[in-house]
TORPA-4810 file (N, C-alpha, C, O; in nm, 3 decimals):
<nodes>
NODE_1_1.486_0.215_0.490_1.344_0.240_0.470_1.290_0.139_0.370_1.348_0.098_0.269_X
NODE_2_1.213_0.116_0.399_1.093_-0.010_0.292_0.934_-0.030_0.335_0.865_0.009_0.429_X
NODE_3_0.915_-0.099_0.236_0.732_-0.101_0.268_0.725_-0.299_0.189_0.787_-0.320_0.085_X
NODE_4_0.677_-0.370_0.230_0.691_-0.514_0.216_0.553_-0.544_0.201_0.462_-0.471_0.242_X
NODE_5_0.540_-0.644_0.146_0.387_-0.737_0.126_0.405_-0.872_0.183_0.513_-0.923_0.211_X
NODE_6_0.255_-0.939_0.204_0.270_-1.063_0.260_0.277_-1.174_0.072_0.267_-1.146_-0.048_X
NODE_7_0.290_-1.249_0.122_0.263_-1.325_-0.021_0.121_-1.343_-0.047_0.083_-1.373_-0.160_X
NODE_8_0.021_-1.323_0.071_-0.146_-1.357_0.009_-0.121_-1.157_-0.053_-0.166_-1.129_-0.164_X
NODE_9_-0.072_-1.081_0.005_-0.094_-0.924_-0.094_-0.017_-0.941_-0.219_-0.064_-0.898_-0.324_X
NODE_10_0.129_-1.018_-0.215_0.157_-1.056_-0.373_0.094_-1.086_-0.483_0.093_-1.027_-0.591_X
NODE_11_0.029_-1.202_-0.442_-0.069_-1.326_-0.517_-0.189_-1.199_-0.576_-0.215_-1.169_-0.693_X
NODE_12_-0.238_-1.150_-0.466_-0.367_-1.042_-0.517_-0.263_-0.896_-0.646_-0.312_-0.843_-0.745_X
NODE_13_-0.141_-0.875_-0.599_-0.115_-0.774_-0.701_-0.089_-0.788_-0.813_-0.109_-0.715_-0.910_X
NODE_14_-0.011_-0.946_-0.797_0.023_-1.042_-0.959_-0.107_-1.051_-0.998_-0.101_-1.019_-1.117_X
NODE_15_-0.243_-1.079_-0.967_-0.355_-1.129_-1.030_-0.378_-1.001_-1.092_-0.377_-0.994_-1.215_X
NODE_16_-0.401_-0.897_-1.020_-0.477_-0.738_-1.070_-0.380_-0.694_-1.172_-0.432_-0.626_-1.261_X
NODE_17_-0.235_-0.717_-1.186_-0.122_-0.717_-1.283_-0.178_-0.773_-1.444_-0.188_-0.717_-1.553_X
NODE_18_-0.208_-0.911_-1.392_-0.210_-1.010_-1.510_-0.366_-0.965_-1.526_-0.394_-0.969_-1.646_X
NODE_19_-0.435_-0.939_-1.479_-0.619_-0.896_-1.524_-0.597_-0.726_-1.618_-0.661_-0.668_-1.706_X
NODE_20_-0.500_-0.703_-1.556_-0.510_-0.548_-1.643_-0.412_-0.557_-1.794_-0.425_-0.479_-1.889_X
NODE_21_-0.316_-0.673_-1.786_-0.262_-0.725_-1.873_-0.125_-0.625_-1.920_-0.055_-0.623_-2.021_X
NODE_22_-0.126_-0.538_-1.778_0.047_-0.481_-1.808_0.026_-0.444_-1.716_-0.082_-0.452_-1.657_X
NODE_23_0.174_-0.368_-1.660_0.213_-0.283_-1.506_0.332_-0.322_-1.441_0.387_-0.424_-1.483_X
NODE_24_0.374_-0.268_-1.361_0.516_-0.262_-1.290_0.487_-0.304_-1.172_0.530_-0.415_-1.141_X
NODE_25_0.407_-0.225_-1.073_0.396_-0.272_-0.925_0.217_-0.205_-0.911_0.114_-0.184_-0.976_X
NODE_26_0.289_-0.194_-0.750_0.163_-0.109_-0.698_0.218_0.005_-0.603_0.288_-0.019_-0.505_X
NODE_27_0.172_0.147_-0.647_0.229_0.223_-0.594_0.118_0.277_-0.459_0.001_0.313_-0.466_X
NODE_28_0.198_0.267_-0.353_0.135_0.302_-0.230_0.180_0.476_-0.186_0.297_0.510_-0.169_X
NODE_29_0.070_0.563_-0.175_0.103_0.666_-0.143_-0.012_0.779_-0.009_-0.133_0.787_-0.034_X
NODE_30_0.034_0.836_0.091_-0.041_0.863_0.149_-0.095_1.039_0.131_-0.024_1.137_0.107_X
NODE_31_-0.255_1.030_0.153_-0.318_1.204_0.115_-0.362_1.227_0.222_-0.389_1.135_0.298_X
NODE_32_-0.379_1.352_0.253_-0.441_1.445_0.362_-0.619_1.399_0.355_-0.687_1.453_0.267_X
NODE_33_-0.666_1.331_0.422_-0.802_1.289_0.456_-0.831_1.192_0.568_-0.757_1.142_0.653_X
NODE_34_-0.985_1.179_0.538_-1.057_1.119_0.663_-1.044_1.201_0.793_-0.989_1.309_0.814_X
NODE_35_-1.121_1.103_0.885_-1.097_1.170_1.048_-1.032_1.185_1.122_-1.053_1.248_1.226_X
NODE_36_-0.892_1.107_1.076_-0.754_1.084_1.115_-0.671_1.186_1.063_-0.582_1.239_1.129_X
NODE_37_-0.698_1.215_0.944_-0.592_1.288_0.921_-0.580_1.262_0.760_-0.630_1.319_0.663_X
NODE_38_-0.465_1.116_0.782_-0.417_1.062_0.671_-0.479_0.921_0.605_-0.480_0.824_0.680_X
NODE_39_-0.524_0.906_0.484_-0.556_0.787_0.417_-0.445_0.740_0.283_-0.382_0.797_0.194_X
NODE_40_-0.469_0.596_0.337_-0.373_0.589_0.182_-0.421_0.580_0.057_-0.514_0.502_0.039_X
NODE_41_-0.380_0.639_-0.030_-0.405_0.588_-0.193_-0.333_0.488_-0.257_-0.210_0.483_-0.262_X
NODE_42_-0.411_0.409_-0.306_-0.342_0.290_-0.388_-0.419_0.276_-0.535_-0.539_0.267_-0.561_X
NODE_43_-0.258_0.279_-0.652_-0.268_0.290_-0.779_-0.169_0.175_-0.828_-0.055_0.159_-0.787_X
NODE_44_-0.244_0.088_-0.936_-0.130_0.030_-1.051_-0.049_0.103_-1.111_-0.089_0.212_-1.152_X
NODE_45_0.081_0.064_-1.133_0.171_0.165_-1.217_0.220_0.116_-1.315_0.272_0.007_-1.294_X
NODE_46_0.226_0.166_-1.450_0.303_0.103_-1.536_0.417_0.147_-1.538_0.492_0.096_-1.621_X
NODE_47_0.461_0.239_-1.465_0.588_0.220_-1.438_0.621_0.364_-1.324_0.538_0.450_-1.295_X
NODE_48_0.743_0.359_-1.283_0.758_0.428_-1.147_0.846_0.561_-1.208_0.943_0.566_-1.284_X
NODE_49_0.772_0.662_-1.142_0.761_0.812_-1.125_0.862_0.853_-1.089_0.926_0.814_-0.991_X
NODE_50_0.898_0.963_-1.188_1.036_1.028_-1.123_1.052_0.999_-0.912_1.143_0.944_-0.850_X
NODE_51_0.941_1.053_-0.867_0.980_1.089_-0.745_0.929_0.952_-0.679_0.884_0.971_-0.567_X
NODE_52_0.925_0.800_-0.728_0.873_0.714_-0.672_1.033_0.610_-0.623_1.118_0.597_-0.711_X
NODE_53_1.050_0.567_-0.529_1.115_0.468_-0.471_1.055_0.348_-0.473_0.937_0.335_-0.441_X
NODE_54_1.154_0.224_-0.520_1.129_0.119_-0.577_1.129_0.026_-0.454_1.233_0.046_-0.392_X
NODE_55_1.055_-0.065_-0.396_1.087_-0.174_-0.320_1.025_-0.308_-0.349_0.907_-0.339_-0.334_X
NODE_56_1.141_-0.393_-0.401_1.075_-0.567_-0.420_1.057_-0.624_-0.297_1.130_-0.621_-0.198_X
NODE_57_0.930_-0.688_-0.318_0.922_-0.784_-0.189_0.785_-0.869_-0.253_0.682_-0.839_-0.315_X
NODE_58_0.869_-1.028_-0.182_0.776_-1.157_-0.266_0.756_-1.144_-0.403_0.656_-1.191_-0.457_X
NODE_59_0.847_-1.081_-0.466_0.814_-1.079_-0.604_0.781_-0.966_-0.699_0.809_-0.962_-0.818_X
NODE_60_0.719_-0.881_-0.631_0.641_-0.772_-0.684_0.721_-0.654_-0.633_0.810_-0.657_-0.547_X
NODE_61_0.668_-0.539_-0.708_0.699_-0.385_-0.675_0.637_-0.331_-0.641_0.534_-0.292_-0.696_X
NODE_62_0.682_-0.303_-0.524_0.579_-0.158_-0.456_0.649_-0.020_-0.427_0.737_-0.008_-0.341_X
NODE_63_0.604_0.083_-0.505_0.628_0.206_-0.503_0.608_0.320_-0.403_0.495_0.337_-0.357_X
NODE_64_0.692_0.385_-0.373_0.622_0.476_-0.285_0.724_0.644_-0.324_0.844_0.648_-0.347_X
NODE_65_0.627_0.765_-0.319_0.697_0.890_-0.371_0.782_0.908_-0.216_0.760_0.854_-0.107_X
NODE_66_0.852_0.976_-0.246_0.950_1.035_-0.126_0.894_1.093_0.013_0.933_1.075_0.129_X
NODE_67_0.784_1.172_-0.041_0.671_1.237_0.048_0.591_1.142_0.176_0.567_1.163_0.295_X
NODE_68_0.566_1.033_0.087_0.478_0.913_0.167_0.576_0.857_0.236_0.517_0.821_0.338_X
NODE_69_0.689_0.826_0.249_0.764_0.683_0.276_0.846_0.721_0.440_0.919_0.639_0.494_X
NODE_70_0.820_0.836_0.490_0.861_0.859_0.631_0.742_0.795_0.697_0.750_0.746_0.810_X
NODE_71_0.592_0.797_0.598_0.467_0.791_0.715_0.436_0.652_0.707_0.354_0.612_0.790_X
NODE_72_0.490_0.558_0.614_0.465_0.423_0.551_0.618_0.345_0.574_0.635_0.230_0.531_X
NODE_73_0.702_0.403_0.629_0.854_0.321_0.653_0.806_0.214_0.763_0.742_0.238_0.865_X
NODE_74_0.862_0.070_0.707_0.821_-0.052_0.773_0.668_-0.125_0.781_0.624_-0.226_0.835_X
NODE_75_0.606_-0.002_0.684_0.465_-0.112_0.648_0.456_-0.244_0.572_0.509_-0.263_0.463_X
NODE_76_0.391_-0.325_0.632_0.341_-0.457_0.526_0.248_-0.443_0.494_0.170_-0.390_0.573_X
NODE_77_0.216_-0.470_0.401_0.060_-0.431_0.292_0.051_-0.617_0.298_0.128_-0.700_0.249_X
NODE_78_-0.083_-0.634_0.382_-0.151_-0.806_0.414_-0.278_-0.757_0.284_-0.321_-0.652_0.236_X
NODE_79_-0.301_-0.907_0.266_-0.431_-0.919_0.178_-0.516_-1.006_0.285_-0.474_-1.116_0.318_X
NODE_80_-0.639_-0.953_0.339_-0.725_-1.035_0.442_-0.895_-1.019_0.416_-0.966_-0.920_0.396_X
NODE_81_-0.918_-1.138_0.426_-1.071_-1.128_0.422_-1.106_-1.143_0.580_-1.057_-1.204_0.675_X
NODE_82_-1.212_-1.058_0.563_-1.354_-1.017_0.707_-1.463_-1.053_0.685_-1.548_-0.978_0.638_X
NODE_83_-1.485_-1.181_0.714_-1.647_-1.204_0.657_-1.640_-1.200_0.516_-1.553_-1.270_0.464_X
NODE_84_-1.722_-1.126_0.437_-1.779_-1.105_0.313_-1.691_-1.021_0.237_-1.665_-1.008_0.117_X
NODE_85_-1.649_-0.961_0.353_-1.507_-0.823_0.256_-1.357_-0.897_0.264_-1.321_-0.998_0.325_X
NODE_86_-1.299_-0.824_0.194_-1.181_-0.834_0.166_-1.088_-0.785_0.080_-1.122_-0.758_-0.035_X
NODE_87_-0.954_-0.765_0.122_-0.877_-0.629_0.061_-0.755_-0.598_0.135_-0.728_-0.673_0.229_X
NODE_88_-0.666_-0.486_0.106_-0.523_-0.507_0.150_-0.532_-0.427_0.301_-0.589_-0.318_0.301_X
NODE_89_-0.498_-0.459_0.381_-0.493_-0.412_0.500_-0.336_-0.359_0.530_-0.242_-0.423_0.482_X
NODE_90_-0.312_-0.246_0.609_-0.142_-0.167_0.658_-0.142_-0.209_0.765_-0.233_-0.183_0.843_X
NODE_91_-0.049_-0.279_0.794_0.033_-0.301_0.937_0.132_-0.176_0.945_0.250_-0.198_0.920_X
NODE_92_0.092_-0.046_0.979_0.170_0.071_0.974_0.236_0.089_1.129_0.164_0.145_1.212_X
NODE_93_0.345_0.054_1.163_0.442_0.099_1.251_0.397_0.268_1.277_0.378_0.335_1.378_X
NODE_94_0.393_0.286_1.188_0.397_0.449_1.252_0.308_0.489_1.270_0.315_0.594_1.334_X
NODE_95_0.173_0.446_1.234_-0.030_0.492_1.290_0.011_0.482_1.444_0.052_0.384_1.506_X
NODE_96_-0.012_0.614_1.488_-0.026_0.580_1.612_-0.203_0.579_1.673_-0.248_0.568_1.787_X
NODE_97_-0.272_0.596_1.541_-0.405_0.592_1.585_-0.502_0.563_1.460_-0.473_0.634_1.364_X
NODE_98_-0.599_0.488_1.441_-0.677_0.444_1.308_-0.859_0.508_1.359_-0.907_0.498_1.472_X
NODE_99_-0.910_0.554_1.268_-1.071_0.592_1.242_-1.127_0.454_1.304_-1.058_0.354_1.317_X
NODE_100_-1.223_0.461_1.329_-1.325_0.357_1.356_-1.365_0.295_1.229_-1.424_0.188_1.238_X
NODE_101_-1.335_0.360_1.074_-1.379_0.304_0.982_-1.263_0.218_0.900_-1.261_0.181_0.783_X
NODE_102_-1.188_0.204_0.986_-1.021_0.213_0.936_-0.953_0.260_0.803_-0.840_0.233_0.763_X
NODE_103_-1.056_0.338_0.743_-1.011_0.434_0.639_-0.902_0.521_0.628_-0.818_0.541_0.541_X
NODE_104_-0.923_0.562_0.726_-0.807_0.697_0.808_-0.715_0.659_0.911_-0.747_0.566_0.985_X
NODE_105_-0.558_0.741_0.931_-0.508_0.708_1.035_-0.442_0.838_1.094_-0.481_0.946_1.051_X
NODE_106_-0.330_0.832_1.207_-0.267_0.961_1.269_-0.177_0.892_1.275_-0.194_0.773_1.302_X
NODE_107_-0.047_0.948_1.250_0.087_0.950_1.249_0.179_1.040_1.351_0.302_1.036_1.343_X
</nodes>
């Protein structure tokens, strides 16, 4: 089981790291919402939670609690701009379906 970043989502977590001027990773975890179902939450950590599992990739740490990591096993967390926006996007293996707002997904 793991959850991986691209190096443009590295580059963005080292920057938000070094702007907040401490932290460990970024902990990825999924809650009961949206129209789908499930959305993810994403938090800086200064450091990882009893119930958090550790995974390096490109450099950085990304966390995930025990709970999340069946619905997030084999995600890459991309950093991509759309036009004017931009922000970390899930390549989630296991969504078998995303909101129209891509806020939300089904598993």
């Amino acid at each position: 089981m793991t959850v991986t970043v691209t190096p443009k989502a590295a580059r963005q977590i080292r920057k938000a790291l070094d702007q907040r001027g401490s932290g460990y990773g970024l902990r990825v975890a999924v809650k009961t919402s949206g129209c789908s179902g499930y959305a993810y939450a994403l938090e800086f950590a200064d450091a990882p939670a009893p119930e958090d599992l550790s995974f390096e990739s490109e450099g950085v740490f990304v966390l995930v609690d025990a709970k999340s990591l069946p619905m997030v096993d084999g995600t890459q967390l991309d950093w991509v701009r759309d036009g004017l926006n931009e922000g970390f996007q899930f390549n989630n293996p296991n969504a078998s379906a995303t909101c129209g707002c891509g806020e939300s997904f089904t598993v």
